[in-house]
N, C-alpha and C positions, 0 to 999 in steps of 0.2 A: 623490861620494855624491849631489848632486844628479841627475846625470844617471842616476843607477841607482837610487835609492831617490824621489828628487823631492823641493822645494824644500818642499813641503808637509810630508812625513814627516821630514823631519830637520829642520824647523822644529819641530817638536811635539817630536822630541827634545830639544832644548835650552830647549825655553819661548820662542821667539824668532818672527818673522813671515819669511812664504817671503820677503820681500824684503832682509831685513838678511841670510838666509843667502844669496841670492843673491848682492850685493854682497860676503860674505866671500869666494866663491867667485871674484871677479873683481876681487879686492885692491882694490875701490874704499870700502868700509867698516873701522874701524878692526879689530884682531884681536879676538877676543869674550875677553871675562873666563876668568881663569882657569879656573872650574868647569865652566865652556861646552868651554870648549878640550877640558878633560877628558872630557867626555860623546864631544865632538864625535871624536875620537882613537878612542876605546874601540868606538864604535860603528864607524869605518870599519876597526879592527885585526878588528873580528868579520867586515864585510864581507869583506874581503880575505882572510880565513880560509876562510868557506864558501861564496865564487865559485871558489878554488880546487878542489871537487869538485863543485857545481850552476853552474847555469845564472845569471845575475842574474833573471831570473823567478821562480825558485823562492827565491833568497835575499831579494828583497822579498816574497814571500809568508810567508817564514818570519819577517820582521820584523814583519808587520801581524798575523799571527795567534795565537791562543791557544797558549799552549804551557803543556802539565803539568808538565813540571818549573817554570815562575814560576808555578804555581798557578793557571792556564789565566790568565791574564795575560800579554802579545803583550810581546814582546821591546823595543819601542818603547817599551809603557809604564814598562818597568823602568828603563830606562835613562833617560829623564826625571825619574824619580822617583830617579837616581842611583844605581843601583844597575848599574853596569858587571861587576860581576863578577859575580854572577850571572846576565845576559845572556851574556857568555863561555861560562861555564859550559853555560849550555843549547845553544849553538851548538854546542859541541864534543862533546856528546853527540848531539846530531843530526846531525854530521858523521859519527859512528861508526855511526849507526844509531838511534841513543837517541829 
């Protein structure tokens, strides 16, 4: 995830700083709290979903940007805000076309 979306943006997903997710990414920090873990999973089950039919360019752009179904509200902020399933949601409907 860091190296497709960046140390920055899945920082902000979790409420955490690019350097603690840095060091998760290189097993030298403890593993993050449960509810983290949780974010952290959800968002990469999305990514892993729609690199499947895009590019990782357009799937970080689809991360950062408004999207109408979360209410032009970007896919990052929902899921910050803990809201995994309706980021899914909106993914899979932009995987179809939506």
């Amino acid at each position: 995830m860091n190296e497709n979306l960046g140390p920055k943006l899945v920082a902000f997903m979790v409420g955490k700083s690019p350097q603690t997710v840095s060091r998760w990414a290189e097993g030298t920090q403890r593993p993050p709290q449960p509810e983290v873990e949780r974010k952290l999973r959800g968002a990469f089950q999305i990514f892993q979903h729609l690199v499947e039919r895009d590019s990782r360019h357009v799937v970080r752009a689809w991360f950062i940007g408004m999207n109408p179904q979360l209410e032009d509200r970007s896919p990052t902020e929902v899921i910050a805000d803990g809201d995994v399933r309706a980021a899914m949601s909106a993914a899979r409907a932009f995987s179809i076309g939506g």
